[in-house]
DOVOKE-903912 format. One record per residue: residue number from 1; x, y, z of N, C-alpha, C in turn. Coordinates in nm, 3 decimals. Layout:
<sites>
n|npx|npy|npz|capx|capy|capz|cpx|cpy|cpz
NUM|X|Y|Z|X|Y|Z|X|Y|Z
...
</sites>
This chain:
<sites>
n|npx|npy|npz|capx|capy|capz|cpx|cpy|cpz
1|4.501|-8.285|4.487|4.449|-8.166|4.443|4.355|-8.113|4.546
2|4.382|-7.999|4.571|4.260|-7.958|4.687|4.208|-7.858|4.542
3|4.049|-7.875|4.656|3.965|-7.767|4.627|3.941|-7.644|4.669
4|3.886|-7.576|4.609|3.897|-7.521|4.726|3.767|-7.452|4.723
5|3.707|-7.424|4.829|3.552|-7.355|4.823|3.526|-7.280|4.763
6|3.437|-7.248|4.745|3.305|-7.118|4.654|3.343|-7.012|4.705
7|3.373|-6.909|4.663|3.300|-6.769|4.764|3.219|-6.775|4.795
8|3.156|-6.702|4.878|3.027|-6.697|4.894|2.983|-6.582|4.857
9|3.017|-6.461|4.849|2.984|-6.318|4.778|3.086|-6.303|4.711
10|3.032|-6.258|4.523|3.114|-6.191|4.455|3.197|-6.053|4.513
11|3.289|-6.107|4.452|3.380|-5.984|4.506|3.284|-5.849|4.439
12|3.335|-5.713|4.540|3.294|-5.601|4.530|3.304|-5.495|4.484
13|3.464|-5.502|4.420|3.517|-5.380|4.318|3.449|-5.414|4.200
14|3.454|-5.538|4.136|3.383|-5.482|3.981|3.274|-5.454|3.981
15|3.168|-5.496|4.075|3.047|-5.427|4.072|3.026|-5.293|4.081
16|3.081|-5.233|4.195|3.149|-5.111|4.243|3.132|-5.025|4.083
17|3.259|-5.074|4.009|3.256|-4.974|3.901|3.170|-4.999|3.785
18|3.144|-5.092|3.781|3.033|-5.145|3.681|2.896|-5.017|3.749
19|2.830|-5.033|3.844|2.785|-4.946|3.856|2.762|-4.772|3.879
20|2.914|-4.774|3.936|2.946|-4.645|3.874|3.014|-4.574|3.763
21|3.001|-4.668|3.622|3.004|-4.634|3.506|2.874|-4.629|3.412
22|2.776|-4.703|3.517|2.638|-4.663|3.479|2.598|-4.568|3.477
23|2.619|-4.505|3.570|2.568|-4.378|3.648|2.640|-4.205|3.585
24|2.777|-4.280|3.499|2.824|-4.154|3.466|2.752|-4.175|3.322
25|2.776|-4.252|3.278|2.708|-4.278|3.105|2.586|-4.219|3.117
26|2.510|-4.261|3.229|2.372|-4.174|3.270|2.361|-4.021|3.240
27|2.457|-3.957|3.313|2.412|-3.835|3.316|2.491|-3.786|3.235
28|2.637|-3.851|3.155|2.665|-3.799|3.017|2.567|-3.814|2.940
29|2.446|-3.899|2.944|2.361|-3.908|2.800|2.239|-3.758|2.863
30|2.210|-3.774|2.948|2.123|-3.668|3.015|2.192|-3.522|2.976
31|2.301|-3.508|2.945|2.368|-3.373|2.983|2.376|-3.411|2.789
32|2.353|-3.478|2.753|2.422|-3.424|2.599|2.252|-3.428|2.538
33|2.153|-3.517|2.576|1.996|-3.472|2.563|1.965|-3.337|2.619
34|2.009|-3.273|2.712|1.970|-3.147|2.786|2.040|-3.022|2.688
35|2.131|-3.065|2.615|2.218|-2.997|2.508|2.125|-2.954|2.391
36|2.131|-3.121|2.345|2.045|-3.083|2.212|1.893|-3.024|2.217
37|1.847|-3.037|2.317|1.679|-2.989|2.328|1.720|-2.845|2.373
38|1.823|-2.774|2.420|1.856|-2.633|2.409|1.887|-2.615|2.271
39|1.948|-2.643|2.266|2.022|-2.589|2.062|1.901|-2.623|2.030
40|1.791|-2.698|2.033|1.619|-2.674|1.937|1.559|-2.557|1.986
41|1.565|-2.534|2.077|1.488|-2.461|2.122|1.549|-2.279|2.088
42|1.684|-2.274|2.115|1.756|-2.141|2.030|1.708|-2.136|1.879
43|1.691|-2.236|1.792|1.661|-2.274|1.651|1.550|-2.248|1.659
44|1.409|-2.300|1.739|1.309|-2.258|1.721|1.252|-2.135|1.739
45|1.305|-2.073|1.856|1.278|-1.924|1.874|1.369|-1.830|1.728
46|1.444|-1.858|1.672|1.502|-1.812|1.597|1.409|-1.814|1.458
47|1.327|-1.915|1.454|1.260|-1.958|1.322|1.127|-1.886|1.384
48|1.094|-1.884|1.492|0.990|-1.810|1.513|0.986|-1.627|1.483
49|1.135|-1.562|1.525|1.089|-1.463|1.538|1.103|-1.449|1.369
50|1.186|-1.528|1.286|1.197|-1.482|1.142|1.060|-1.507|1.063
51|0.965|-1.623|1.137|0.879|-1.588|1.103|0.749|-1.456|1.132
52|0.784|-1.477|1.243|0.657|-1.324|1.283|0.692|-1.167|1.158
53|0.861|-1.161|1.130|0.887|-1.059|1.027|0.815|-1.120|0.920
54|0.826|-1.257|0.865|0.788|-1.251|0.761|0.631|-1.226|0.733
55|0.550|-1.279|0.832|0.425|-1.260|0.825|0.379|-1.120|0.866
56|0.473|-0.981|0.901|0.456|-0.840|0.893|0.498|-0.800|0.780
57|0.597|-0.854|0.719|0.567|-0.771|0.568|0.524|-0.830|0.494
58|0.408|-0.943|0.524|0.335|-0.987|0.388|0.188|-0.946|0.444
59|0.185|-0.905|0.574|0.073|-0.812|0.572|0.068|-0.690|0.535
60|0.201|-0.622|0.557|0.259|-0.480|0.493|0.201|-0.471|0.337
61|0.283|-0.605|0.298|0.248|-0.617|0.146|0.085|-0.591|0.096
62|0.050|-0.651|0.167|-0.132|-0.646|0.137|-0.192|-0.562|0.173
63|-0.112|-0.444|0.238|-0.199|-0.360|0.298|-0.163|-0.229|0.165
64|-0.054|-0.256|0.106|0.003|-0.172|0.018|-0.073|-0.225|-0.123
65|-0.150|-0.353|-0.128|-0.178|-0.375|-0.261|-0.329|-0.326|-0.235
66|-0.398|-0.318|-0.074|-0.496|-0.272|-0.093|-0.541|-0.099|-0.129
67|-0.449|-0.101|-0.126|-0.410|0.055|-0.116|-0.388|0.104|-0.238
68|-0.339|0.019|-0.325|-0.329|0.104|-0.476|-0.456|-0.001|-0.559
69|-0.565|-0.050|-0.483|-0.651|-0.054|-0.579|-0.732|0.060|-0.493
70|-0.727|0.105|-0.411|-0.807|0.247|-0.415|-0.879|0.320|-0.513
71|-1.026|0.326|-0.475|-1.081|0.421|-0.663|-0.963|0.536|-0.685
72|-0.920|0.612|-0.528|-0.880|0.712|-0.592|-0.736|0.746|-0.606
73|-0.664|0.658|-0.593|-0.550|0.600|-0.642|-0.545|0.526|-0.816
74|-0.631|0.495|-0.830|-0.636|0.449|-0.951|-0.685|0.499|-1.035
75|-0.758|0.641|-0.999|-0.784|0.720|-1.147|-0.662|0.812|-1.105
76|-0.565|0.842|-0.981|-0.444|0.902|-1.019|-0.314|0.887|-1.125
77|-0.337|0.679|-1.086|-0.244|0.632|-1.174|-0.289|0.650|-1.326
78|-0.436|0.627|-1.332|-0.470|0.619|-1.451|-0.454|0.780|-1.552
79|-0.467|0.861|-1.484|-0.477|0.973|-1.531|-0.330|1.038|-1.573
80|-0.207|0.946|-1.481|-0.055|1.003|-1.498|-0.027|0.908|-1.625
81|-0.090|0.803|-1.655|-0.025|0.728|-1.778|-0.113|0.780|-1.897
82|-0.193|0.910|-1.893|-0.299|0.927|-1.994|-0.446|0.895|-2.027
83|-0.521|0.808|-1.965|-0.608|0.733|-1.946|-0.742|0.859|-1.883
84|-0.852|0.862|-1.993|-0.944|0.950|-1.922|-1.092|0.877|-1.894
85|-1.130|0.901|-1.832|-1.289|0.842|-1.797|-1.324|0.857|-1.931
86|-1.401|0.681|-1.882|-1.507|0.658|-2.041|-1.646|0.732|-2.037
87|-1.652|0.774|-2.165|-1.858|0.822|-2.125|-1.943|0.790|-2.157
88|-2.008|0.806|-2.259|-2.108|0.713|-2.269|-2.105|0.572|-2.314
89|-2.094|0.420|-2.240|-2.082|0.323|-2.282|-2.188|0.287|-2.390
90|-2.175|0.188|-2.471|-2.272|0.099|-2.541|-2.275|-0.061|-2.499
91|-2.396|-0.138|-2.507|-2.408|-0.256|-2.482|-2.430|-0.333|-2.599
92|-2.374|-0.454|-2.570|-2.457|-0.525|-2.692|-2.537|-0.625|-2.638
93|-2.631|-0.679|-2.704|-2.759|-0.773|-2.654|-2.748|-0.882|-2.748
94|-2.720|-1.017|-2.737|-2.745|-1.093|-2.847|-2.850|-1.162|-2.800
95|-2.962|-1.164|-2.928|-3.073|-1.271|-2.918|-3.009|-1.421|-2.925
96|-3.131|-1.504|-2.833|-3.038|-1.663|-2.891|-3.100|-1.711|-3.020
97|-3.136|-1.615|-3.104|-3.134|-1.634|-3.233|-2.996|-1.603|-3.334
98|-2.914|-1.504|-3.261|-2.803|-1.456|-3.316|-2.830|-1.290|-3.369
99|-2.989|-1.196|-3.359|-2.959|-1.101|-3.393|-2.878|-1.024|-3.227
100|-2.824|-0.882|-3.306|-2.761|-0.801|-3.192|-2.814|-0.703|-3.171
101|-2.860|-0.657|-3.107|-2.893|-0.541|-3.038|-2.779|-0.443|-2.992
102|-2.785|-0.316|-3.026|-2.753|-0.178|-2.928|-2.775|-0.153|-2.849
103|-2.755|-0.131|-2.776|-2.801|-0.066|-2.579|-2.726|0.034|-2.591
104|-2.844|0.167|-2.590|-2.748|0.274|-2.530|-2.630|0.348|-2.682
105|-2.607|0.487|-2.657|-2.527|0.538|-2.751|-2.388|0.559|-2.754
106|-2.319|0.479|-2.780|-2.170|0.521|-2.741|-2.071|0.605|-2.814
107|-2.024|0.680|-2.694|-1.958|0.831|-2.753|-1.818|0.804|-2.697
108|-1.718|0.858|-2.759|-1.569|0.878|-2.717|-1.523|0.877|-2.590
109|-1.401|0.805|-2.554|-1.367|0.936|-2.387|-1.277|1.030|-2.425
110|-1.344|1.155|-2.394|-1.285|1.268|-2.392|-1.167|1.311|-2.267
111|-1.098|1.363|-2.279|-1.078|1.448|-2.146|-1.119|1.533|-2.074
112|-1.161|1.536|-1.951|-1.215|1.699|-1.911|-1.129|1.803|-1.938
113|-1.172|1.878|-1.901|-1.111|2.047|-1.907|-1.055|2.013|-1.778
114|-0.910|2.085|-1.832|-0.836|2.144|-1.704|-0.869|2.280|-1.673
115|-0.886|2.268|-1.495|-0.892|2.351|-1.477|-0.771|2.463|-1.425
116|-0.863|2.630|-1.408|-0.739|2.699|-1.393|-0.675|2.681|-1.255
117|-0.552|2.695|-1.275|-0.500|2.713|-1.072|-0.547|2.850|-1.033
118|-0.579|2.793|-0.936|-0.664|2.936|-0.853|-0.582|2.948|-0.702
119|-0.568|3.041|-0.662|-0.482|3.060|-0.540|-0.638|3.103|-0.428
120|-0.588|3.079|-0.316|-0.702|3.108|-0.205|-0.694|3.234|-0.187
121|-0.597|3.313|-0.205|-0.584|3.460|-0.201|-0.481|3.525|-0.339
122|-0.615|3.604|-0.363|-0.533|3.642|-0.484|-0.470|3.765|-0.485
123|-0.332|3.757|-0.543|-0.217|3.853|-0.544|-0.329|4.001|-0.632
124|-0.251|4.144|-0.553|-0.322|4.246|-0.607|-0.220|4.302|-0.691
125|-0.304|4.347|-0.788|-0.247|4.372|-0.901|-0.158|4.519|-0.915
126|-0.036|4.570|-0.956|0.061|4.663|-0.919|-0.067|4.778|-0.969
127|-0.056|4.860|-0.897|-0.108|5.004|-0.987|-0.075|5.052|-1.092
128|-0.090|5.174|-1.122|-0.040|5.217|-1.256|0.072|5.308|-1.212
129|0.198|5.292|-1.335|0.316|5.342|-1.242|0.274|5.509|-1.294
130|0.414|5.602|-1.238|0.395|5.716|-1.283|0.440|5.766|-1.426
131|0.510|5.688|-1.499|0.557|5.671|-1.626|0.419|5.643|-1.687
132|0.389|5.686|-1.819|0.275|5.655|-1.894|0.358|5.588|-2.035
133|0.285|5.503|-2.059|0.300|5.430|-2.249|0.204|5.488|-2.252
134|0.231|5.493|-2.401|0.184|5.558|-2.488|0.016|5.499|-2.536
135|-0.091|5.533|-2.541|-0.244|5.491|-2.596|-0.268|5.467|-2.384
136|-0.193|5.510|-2.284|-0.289|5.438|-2.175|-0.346|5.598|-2.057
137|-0.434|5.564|-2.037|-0.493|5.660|-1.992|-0.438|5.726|-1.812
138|-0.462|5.797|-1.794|-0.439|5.836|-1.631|-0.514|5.786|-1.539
139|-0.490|5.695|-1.373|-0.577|5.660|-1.307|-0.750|5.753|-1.280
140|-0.847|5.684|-1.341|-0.943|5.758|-1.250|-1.037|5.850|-1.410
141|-0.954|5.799|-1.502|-1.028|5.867|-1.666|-1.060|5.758|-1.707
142|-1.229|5.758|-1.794|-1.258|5.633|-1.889|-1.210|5.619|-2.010
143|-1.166|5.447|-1.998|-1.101|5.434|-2.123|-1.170|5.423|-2.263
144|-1.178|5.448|-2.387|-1.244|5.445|-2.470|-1.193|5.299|-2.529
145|-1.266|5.258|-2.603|-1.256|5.141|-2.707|-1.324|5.021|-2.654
146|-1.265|4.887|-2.703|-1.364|4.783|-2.668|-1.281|4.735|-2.559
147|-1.334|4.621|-2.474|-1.288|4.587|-2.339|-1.248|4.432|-2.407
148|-1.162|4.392|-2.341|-1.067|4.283|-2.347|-1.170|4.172|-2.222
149|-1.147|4.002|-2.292|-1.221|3.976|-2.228|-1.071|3.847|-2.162
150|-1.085|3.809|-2.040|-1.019|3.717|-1.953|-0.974|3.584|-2.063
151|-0.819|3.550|-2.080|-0.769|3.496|-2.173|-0.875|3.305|-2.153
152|-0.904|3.343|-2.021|-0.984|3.169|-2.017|-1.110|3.152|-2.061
153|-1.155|3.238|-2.068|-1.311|3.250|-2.144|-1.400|3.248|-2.062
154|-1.402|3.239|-1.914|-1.444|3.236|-1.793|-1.516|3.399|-1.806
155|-1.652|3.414|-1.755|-1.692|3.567|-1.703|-1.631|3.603|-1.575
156|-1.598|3.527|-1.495|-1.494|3.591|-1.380|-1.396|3.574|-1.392
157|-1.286|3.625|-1.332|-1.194|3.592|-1.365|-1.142|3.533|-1.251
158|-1.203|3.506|-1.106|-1.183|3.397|-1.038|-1.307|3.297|-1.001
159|-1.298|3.248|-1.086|-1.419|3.116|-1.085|-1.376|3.016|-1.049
160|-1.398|2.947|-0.940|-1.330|2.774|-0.881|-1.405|2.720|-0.934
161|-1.331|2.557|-0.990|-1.416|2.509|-1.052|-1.490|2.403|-0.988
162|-1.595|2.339|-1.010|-1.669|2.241|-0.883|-1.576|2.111|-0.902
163|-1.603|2.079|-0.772|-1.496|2.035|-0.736|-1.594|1.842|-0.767
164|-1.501|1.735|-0.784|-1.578|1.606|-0.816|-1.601|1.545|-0.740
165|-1.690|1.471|-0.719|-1.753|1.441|-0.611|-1.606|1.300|-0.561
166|-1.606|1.282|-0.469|-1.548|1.125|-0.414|-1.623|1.002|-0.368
167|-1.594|0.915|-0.452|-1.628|0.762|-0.404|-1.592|0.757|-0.315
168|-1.691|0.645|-0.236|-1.647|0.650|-0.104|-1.669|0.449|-0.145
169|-1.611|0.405|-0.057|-1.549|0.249|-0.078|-1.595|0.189|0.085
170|-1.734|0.077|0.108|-1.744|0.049|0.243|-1.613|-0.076|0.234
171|-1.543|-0.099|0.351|-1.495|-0.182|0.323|-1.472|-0.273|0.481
172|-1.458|-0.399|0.566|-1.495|-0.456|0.645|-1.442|-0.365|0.768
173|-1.349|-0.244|0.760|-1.305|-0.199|0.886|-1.394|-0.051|0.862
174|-1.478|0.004|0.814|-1.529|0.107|0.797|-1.534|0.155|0.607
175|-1.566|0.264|0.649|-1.621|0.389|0.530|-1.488|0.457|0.522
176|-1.420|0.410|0.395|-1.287|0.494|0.377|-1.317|0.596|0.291
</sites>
């Protein structure tokens, strides 16, 4: 039986590919990590910009709820569903004995008076035609009898009415 010697260096092809199947597995795992951290990053910008909308219309939202508690938004609403300013309130006082006290006289809420529409310029009134009815006099003759007074009960008959004052509301961005 012969022997026969050792090599002395492993042969060189399987190393060969042994290491260049390292090297591709390498940069297949590199190239499919370089993948998925893109597809996060499309996902995240995507979740970002849906969030920036969402956080503009929930400031929208709040800017619209600050807006209809407005004083003067809210005696509009209040006034379109019927609702008139209260007037004179009453209090009550309880002793810590249990009697009650009155504060103050309390009266109904009324409605104000509407007022009349008034135009900034008022239309002039036709003359007298050349046809006469009957009981009316000719331009420029006094009329006899009693005088008729303005159907509003007003002594002028263009009287504006004063106008109500406005709340004014400080609020952290100014004096609205």
């Amino acid at each position: 039986m012969s022997l026969r010697p050792a090599p002395k260096h492993a042969p060189r092809v399987p190393f060969a590919l042994l290491v260049l199947g390292l090297l591709i597995g390498g940069l297949v795992a590199l190239l499919a990590l370089n993948t998925a951290s893109a597809a996060n990053e499309l996902q995240r910008h995507d979740l970002a910009t849906k969030d920036a909308s969402i956080a503009a219309s929930v400031e929208q939202l709040n800017n619209d709820v600050a807006a209809s508690q407005a004083p003067g938004n809210l005696e509009r609403i209040a006034a379109q569903l019927g609702m008139v300013p209260a007037g004179n309130p009453a209090f009550l006082e309880i002793d810590p004995d249990g009697k009650v006290h009155v504060l103050g006289s309390p009266g109904p809420a009324t409605a104000p008076p509407v007022p009349a529409p008034t135009s900034p310029h008022p239309k002039k009134k036709a003359t007298a035609s050349a046809t006469k009815t009957p009981g009316s006099k000719a331009p420029g003759s006094k009329a006899t009898g009693t005088a008729t007074k303005p159907a509003t009960g007003h002594s002028t008959p263009h009287s504006t009415p004063t106008p109500a004052p406005n709340a004014t509301t400080t609020l952290p961005g100014g004096t609205r």
